[in-house]
C-alpha positions as CSV (number, residue, x, y, z in Angstrom):
1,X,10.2,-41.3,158.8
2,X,14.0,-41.3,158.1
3,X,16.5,-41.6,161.0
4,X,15.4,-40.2,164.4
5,X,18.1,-42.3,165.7
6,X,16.4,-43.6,169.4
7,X,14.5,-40.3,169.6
8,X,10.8,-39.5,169.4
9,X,10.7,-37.6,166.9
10,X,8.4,-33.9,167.7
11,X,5.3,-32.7,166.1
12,X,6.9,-30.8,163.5
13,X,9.5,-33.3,162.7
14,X,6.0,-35.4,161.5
15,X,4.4,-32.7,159.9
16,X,7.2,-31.9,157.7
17,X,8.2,-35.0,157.0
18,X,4.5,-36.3,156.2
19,X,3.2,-33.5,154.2
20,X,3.8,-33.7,150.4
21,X,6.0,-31.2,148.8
22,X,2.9,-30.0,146.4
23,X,0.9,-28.8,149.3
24,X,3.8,-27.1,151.2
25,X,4.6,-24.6,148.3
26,X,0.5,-24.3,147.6
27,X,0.3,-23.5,151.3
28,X,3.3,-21.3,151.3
29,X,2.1,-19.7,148.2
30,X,-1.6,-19.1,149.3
31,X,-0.3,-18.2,153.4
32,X,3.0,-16.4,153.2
33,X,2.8,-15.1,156.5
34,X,2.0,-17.9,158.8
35,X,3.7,-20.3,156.2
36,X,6.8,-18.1,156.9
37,X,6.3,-18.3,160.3
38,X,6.3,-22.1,160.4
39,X,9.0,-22.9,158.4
40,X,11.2,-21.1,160.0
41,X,10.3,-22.4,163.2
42,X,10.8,-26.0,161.4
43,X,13.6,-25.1,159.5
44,X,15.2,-23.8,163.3
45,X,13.4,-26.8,165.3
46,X,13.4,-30.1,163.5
47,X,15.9,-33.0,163.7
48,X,15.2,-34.8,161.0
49,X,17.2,-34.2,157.5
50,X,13.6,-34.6,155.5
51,X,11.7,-32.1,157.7
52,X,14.5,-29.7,157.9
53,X,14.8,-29.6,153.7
54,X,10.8,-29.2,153.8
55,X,10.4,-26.4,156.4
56,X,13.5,-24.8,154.6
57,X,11.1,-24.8,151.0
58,X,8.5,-23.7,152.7
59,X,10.2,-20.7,154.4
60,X,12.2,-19.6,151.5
61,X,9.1,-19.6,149.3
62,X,7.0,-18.0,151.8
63,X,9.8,-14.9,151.9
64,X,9.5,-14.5,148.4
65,X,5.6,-14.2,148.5
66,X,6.1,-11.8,150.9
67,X,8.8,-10.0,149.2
68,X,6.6,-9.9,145.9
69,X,3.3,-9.0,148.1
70,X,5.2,-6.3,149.6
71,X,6.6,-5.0,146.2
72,X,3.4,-5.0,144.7
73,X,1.7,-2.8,147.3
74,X,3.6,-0.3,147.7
75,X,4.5,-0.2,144.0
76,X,0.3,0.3,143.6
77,X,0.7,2.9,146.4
78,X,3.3,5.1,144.8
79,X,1.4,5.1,141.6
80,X,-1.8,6.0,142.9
81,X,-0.1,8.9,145.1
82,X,0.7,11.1,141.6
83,X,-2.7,11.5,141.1
C-alpha cells in the first residue's frame, strides 16, 4: 500500500488499492450501476493517492456504461414506438 502516513488505512482504501486495474473496468463494464455506486463512494472516501485514481476509473467508466445503456434503450424505444 502507498503512504497512509500513521493511519490505518479503511476498507476501501485496500480494495482499491489491491484490485488490479483489468478487473475494475471488467467489473465496471459488466456492473455499471453498483460499479458507479462504489466508485464514487471510493473516489469521495479513500485517502490513499492509488485508491482514489482507481475508484475514479472505475466511476468514470461505470457513467459511460450507463450513459451508453441508457442511449441504447431508449434509442430501441423510440424506434419501436413508429410502428
Amino acid at each position: 500500500m502507498s503512504n497512509y502516513q500513521g493511519q490505518q488505512p479503511s476498507w476501501l482504501d485496500k480494495q482499491f488499492s489491491s484490485t488490479s486495474i483489468v478487473i475494475i473496468v471488467l467489473a465496471s463494464i459488466c456492473c455499471a450501476l453498483p460499479a458507479f455506486i462504489f466508485g464514487l463512494v471510493g473516489w469521495l472516501t479513500c485517502t490513499d493517492p492509488i485508491s482514489k485514481r482507481n475508484a475514479m476509473i472505475m466511476c468514470i467508466i461505470a457513467f459511460v456504461m450507463l450513459a451508453v445503456g441508457t442511449t441504447l434503450r431508449l434509442a430501441g424505444l423510440i424506434l419501436t414506438a413508429g410502428r
